[in-house]
N, C-alpha and C positions, 0 to 999 in steps of 0.2 A: 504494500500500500504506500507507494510514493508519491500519489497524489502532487502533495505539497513542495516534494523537492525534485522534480522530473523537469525543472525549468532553472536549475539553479546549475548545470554543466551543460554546453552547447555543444550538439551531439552530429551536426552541417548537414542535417536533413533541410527539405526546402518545401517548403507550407504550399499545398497546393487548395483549391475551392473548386467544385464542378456547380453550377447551377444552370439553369434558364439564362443566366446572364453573361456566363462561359462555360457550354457543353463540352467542352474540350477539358476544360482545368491549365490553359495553357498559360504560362505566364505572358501577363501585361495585355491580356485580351477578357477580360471582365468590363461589364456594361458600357459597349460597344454598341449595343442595340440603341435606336431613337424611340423617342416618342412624340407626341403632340407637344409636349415641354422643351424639347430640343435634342441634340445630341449628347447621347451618354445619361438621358437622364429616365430612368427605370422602364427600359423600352422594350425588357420579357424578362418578367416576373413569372411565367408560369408557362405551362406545356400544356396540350389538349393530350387526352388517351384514347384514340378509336378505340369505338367496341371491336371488341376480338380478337385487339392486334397484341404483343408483346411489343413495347417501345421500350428502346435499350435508355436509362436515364445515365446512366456513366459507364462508359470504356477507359481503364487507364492502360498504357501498357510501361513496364519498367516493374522495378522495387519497391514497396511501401506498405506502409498501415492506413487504414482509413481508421481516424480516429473519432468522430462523428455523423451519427446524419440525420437532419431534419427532415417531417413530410409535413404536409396538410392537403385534407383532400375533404370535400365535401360530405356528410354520412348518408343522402338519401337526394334522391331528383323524384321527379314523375313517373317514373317507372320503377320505384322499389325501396324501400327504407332499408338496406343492409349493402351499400358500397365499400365498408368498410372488412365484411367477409367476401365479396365479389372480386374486389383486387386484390393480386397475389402480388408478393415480393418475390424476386428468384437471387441469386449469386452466385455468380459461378467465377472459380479461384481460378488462375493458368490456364487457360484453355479447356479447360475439362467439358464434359459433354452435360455429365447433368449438372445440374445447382444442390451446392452447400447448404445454402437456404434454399425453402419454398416454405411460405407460411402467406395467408391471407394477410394482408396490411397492417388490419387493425391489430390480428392476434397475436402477430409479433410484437408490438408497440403494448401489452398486455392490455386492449382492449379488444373482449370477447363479444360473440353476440350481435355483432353487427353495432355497436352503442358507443358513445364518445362518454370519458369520463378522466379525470383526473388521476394521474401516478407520480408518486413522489419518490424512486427508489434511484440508486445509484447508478445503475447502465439505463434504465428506462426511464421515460420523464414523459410525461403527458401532461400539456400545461392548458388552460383557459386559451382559448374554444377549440383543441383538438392539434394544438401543436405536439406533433409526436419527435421523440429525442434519443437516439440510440449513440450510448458510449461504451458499448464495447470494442473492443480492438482488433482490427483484422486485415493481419497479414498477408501480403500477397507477395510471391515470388518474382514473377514473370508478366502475369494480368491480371484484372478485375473485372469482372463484367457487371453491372447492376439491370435489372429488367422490373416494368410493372406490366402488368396483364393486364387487362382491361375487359373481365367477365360482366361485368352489367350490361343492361339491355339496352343501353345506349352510351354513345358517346360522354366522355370525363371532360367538360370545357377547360378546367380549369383545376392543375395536380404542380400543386409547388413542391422543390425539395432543394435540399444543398447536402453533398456530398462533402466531408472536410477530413482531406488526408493527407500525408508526410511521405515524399518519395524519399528512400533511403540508398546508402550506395550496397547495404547488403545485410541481409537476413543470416541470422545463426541457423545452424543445418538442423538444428532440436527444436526450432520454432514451428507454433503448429499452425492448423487451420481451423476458421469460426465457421459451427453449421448451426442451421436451425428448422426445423422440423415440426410440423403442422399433424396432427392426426383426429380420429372423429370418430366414435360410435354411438348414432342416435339413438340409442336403446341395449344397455349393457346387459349381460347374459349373466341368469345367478349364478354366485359362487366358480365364475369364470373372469378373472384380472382384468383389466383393463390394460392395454400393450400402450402407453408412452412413446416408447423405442424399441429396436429390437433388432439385431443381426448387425452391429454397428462391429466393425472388423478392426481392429489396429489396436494403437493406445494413442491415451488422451486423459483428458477430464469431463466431465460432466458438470455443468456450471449452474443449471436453471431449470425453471419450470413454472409454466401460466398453466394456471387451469381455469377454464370454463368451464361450471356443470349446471345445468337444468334440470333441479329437481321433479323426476315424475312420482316422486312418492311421498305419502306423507311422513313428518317427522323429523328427526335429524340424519341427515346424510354424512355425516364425515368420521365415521370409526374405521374406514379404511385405512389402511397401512402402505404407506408408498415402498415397495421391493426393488432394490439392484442388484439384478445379479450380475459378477463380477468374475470375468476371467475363466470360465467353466463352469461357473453353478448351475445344476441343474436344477434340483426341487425346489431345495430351500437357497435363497439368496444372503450374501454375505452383512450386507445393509438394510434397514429397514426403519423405518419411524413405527409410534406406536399410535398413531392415528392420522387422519386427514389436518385436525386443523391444530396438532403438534407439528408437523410436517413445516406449515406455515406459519408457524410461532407463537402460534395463540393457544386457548387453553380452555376447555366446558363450554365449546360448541361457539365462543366469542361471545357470549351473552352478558349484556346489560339489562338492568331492571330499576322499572320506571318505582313511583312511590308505593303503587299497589303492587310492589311485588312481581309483575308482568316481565315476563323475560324478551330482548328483541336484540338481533344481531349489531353489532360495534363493528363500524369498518376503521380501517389505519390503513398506513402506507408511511413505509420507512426502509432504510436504505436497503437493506436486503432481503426485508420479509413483508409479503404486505396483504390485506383483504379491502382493495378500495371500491369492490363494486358487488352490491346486492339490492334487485328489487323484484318484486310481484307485480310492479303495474305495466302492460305495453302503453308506450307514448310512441309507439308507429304510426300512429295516426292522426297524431298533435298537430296539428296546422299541415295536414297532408293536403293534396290537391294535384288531379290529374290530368285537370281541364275538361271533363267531361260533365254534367249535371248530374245532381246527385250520384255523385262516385263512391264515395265512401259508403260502406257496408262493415266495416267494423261497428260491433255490439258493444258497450262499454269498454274499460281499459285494463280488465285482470290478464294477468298475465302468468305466465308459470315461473316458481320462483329459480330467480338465476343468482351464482356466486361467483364470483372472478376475484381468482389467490396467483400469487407468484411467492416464486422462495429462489434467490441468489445464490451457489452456492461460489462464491468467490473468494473467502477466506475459511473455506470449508470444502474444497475443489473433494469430487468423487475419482480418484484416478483408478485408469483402468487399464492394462498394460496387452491384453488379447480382445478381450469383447465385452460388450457389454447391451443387457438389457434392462428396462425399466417399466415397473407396474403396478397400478394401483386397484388398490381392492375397492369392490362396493359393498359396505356392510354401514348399516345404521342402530338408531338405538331410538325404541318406542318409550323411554319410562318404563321397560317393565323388563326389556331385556335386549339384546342384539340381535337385527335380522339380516338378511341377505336384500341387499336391494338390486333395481333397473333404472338406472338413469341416464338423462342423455353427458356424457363428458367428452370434453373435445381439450388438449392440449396442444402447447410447445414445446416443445424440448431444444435446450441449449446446451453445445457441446464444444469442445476442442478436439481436432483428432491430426492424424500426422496423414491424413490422406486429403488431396483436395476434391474429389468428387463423392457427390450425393450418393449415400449406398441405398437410398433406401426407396421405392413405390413413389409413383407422381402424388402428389395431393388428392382428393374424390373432385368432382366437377360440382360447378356452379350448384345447379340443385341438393346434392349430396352435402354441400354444405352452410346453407340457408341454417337460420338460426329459427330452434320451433316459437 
């Protein structure tokens, strides 16, 4: 954690920025664009995203870390309130064929659900109204490629980002590579784990984890035990928490109680542990409008209850020296005892590994992963 002293020995890397303003990153060629105000004065601030297409938002090629990177993107238009699971993020390290990352926009940024909300932790930052912030560090040898998709059912007018990375003249041969990893089952199977990750081949670290879960049952959902198995384990895994929302750092379900007594979930968000987003109510159709007459058909605003937890594991790194898998149980607790639940969970998973291509299955498509 050298935060603080990382700027106090000059190391003759050379600061580079990719935006709207210089797609390139090339020195001495930022806001070059014109506008109605003149030249050089904020004349593309932003890219459109055809539907369908994958537009590449930064190509670097040489040595470097991207130390930053800003997004903001709208979270709904006229055709759909969940933009924020319709856009993918991709990366891909040195040429490689698949992507490091693939995660929906929002879910990497640990907003689940399709829904904008506030994060306060150390690699992630989600600020007032949907500025999303990634400080993780990621090395690249050779290249970088950055890509968004653009699954919604229509055109993205308007997808600001800034890229903010450091070409260097050279990489240690033990430096690894940043992946991140999107997965989904609308409907978890009793007394069958939940798969996070799984068949991740090398060594590395395991750094992170957003989860999304949509409670379909009543009660409390989090006596699950997050499992790593590590290096060959097969039944039983080496690592484990002794609950869901131990895992996350909290403790008796995160329950606050008002003066009668009445118990109601406490969100936080802190630098490495956090529960910043839980509700019951759909506001999908808050000021919605399609342009058609009486459009809207949404019946009141209940909604099924939703929980969004990440856990850092950055001064607690999971290292793994052959393989590694990750999973979590679905077991709840009625007041009277422990049952087996079905719910819908969809995660991230953040990792370091010493390979730069994606080992793992595409993400599910646009439908597949629509928020219930």
């Amino acid at each position: 954690m050298n935060i603080l002293n990382n700027v106090t020995r000059f190391k003759g890397e050379q600061s580079r920025t990719i935006s709207p303003e210089n797609p390139t990153g090339e020195k001495g060629k930022a806001c070059m664009f014109d506008s109605k105000l003149g030249p050089g004065r904020k004349g593309r601030g932003s890219i459109s995203l055809p539907q369908g297409k994958e537009t590449v938002i930064a190509e670097i090629s040489g040595t470097g870390i991207i130390k930053h990177m800003w997004m903001t993107i709208r979270e709904n238009t006229e055709k759909g309130s969940f933009v924020l699971r319709d856009v993918i993020l991709r990366i891909y390290w040195d040429g490689a064929r698949t992507p490091a990352v693939e995660t929906p926009l929002g879910d990497f940024f640990c907003n689940g659900f399709g829904e904008r909300y506030d994060v306060n932790s150390l690699p992630i930052v989600v600020n007032p109204n949907g500025g999303m912030n990634s400080y993780f560090e990621m090395p690249f040898r050779k290249k970088a490629k950055i890509t968004i998709t653009n699954e919604h059912p229509k055109d993205i007018s308007s997808f600001f980002y800034t890229i903010n990375y450091n070409l260097v003249d050279e990489l240690d041969n033990d430096v690894l590579y940043f992946h991140a990893y999107w997965n989904r089952e609308r409907q978890t199977k009793l007394q069958k784990d939940y798969v996070v990750i799984d068949n991740i081949h090398g060594h590395g670290y395991y750094v992170g984890t957003f989860l999304a879960l949509t409670a379909l049952e009543r009660y409390w959902w989090g006596e699950g035990e997050f499992k790593f198995y590590i290096d060959g384990d097969e039944q039983y895994p080496t690592i484990s928490s002794t609950g869901t929302e131990d895992y996350f750092g909290g403790a008796w379900a995160f329950h606050q109680k008002d003066l009668y007594g009445r118990p109601s979930a406490k969100n936080y968000s802190t630098l490495f542990l956090g529960y910043p987003f839980h509700s019951n109510r759909d506001a999908t159709r808050d000021r919605f409008e399609t342009g058609k007459l009486n459009a809207v058909h949404a019946f009141g605003d209940d909604g099924l209850p939703r929980h969004g937890l990440y856990r850092w594991h950055l001064l607690d790194p999971i290292a793994f020296k052959e393989n590694l898998k990750v999973t979590l149980q679905q077991i709840g607790n009625d007041d009277i005892q422990l049952f087996e639940r079905e719910d819908d969970v969809s995660t991230v998973a953040y990792w370091y590994q010493n390979c730069a291509e994606g080992a793992l299955d595409p993400i599910p498509d646009r439908q597949a992963r629509l928020p219930r």
